[in-house]
Backbone as CSV, one residue per row, in Angstrom:
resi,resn,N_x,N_y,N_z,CA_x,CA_y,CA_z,C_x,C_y,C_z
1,UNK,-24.313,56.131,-48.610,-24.843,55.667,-49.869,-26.356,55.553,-49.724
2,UNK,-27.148,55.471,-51.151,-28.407,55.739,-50.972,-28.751,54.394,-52.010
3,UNK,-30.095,54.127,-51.777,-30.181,53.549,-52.983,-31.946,53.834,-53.395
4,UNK,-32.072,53.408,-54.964,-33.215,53.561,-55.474,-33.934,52.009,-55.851
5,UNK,-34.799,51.581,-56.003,-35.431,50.152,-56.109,-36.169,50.255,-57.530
6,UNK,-36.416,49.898,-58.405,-37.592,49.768,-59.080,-37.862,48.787,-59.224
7,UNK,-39.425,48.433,-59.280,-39.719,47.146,-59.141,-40.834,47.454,-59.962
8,UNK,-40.629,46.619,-61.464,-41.153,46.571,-62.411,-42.354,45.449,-62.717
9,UNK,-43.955,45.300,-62.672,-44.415,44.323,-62.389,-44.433,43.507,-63.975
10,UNK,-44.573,42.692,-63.971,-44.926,41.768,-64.803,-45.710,42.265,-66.381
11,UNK,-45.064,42.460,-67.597,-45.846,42.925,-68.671,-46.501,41.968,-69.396
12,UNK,-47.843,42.558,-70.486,-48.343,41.689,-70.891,-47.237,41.220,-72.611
13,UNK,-46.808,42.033,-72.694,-45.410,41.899,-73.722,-44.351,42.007,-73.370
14,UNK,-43.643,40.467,-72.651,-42.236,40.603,-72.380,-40.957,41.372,-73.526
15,UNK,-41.058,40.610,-74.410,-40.094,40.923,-75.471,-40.376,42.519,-76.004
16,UNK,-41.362,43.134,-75.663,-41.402,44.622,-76.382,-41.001,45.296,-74.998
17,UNK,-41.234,45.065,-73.654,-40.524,45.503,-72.643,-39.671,45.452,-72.719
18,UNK,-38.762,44.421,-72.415,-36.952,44.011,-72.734,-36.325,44.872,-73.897
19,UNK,-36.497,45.073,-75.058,-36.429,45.630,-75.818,-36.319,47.539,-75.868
20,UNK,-37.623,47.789,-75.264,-37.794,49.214,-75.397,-36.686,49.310,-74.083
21,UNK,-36.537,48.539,-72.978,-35.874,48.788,-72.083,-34.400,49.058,-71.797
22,UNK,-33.510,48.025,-72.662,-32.577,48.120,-73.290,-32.404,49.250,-74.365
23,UNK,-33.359,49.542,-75.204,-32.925,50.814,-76.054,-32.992,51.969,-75.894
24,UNK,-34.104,52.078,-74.870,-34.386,53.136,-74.375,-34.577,53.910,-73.171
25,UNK,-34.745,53.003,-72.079,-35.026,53.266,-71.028,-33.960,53.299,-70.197
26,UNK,-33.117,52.048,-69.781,-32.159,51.907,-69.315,-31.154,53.330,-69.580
27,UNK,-30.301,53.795,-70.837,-29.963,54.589,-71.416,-30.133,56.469,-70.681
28,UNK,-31.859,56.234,-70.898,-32.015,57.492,-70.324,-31.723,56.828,-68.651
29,UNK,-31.858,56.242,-67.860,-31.646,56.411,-66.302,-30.394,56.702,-66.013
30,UNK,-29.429,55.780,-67.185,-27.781,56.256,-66.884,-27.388,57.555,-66.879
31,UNK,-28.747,58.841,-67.349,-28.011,59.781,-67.303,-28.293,60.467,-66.158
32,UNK,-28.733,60.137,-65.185,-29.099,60.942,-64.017,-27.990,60.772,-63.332
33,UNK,-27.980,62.486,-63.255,-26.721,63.318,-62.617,-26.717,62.279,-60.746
34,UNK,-25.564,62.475,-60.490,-24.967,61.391,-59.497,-25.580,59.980,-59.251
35,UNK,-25.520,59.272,-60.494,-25.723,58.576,-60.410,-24.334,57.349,-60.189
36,UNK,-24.301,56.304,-59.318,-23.104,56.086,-59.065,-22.746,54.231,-59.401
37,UNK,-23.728,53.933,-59.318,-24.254,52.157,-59.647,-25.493,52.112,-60.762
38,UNK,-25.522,50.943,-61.607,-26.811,50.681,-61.943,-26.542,49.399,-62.551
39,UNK,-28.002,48.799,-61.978,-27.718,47.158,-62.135,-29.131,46.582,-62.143
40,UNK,-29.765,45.772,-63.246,-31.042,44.865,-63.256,-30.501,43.901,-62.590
41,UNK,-32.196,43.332,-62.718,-31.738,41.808,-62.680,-31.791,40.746,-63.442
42,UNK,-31.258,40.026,-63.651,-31.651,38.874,-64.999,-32.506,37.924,-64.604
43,UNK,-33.389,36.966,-65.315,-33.917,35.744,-64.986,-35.257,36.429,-64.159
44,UNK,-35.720,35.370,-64.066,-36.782,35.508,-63.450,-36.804,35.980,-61.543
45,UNK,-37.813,37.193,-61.104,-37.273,37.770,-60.143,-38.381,36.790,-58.873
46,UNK,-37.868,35.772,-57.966,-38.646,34.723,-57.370,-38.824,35.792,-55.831
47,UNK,-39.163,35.098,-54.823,-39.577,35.358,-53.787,-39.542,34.319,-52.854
48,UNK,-39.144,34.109,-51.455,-38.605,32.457,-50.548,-39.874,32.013,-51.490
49,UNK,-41.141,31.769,-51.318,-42.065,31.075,-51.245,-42.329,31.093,-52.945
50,UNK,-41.457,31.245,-54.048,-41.912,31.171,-55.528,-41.996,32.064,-56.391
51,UNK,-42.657,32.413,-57.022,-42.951,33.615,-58.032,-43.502,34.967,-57.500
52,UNK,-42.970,35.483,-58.064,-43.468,37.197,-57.416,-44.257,38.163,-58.904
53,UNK,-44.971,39.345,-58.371,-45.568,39.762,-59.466,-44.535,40.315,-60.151
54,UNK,-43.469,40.290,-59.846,-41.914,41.152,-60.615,-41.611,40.711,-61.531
55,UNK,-41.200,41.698,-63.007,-40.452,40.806,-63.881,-38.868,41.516,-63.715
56,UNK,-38.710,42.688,-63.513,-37.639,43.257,-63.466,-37.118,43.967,-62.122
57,UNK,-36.007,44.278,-62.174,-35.585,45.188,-60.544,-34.396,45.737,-61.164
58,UNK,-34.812,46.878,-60.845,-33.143,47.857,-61.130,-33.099,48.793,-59.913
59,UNK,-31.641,48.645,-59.542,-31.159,48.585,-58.903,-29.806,50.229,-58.759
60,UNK,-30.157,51.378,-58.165,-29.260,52.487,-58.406,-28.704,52.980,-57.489
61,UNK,-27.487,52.867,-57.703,-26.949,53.598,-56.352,-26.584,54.959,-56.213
62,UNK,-26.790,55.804,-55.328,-26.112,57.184,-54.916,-25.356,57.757,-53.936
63,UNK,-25.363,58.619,-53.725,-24.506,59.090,-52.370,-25.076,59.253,-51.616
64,UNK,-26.671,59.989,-51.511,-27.437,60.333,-50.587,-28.452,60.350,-51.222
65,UNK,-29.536,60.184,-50.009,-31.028,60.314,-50.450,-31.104,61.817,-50.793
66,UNK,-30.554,63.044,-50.762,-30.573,63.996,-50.994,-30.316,64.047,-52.669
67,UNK,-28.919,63.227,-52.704,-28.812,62.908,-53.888,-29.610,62.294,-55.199
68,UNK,-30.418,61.186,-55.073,-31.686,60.517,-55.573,-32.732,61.551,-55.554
69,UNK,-33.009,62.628,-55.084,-34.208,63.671,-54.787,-33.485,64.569,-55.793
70,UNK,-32.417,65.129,-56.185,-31.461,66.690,-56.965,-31.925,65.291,-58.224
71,UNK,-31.582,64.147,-58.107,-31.326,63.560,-59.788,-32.808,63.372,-59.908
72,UNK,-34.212,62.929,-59.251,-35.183,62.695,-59.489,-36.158,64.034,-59.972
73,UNK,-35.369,65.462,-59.701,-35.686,66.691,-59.731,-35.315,67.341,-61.034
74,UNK,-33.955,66.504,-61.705,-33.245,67.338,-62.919,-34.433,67.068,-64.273
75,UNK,-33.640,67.713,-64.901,-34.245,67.575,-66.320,-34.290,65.777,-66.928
76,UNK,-33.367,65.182,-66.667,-32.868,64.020,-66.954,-34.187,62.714,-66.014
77,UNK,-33.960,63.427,-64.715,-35.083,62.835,-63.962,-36.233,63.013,-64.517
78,UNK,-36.680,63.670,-64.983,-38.496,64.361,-65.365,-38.425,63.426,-66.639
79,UNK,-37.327,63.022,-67.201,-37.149,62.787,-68.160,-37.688,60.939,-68.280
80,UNK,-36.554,60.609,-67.397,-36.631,59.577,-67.433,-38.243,58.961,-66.975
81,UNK,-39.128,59.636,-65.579,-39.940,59.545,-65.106,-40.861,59.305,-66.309
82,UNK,-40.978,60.628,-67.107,-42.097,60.127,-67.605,-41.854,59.206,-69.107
83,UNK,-40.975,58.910,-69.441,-40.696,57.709,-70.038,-41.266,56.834,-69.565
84,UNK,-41.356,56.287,-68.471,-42.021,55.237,-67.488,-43.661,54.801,-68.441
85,UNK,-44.494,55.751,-68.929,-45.070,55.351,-69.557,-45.666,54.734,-70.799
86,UNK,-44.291,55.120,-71.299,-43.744,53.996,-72.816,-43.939,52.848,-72.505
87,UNK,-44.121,52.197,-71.554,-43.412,50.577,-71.235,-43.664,49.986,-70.545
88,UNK,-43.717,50.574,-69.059,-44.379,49.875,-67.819,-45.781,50.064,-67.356
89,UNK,-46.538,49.916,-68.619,-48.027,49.931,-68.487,-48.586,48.874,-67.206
90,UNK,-47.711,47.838,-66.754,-48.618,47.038,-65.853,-47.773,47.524,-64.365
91,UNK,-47.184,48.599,-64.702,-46.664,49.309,-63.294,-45.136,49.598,-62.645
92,UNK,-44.574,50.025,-61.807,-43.354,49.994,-61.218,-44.100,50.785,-59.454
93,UNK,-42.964,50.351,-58.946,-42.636,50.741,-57.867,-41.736,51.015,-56.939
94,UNK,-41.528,52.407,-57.037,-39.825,52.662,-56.573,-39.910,52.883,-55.366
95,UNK,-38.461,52.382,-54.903,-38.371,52.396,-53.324,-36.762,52.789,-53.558
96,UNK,-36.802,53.735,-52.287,-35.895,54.917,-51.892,-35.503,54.452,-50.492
97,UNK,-34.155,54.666,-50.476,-33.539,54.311,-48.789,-31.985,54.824,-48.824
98,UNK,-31.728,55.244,-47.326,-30.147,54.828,-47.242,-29.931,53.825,-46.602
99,UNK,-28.769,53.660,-47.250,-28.182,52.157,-47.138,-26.536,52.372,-46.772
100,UNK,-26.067,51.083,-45.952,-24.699,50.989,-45.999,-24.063,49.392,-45.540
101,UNK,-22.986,49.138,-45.714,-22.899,47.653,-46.047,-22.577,47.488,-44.161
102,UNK,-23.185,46.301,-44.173,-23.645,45.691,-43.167,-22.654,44.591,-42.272
């Protein structure tokens, strides 16, 4: 299994983020081909020591990092990518790994 991170920083318009995110964004990521999990997070995203610059984290799972690279490559991927600039004007940062339960 693979997984993908996004780590969405902090907007200066929560409610038009949440919003476009749910209608639109989220939507298009579900369609990337092998895609196998997908999961935010709710509430506020803390850190041991308090607040973090994060407002959001989504969370995708795959089969392989090979896999996350064919879906980040499709039409759907290009797709979703540059959507990214509808919304997350104060940034994201994706993080890529394999993973397996521990």
């Amino acid at each position: 299994m693979a997984q993908l991170v996004a780590l969405y920083k902090t907007p200066s318009d929560p409610k038009a983020f949440d919003e476009y995110y749910a209608s639109t964004h989220a939507p298009l990521a579900k369609t990337l081909p092998g895609l196998r999990r997908y999961e935010i997070s709710t509430g506020p995203v803390a850190t041991a020591s308090g607040d973090s610059p994060y407002y959001l984290v989504a969370l995708l799972e795959f089969d392989s990092m090979e896999a996350i690279k064919t879906a980040l490559n499709s039409p759907e991927g290009q797709k979703t990518a540059g959507d990214l600039a509808n919304f997350a004007q104060a940034g994201v940062e994706l993080l890529m790994f394999d993973a397996k339960e521990a």
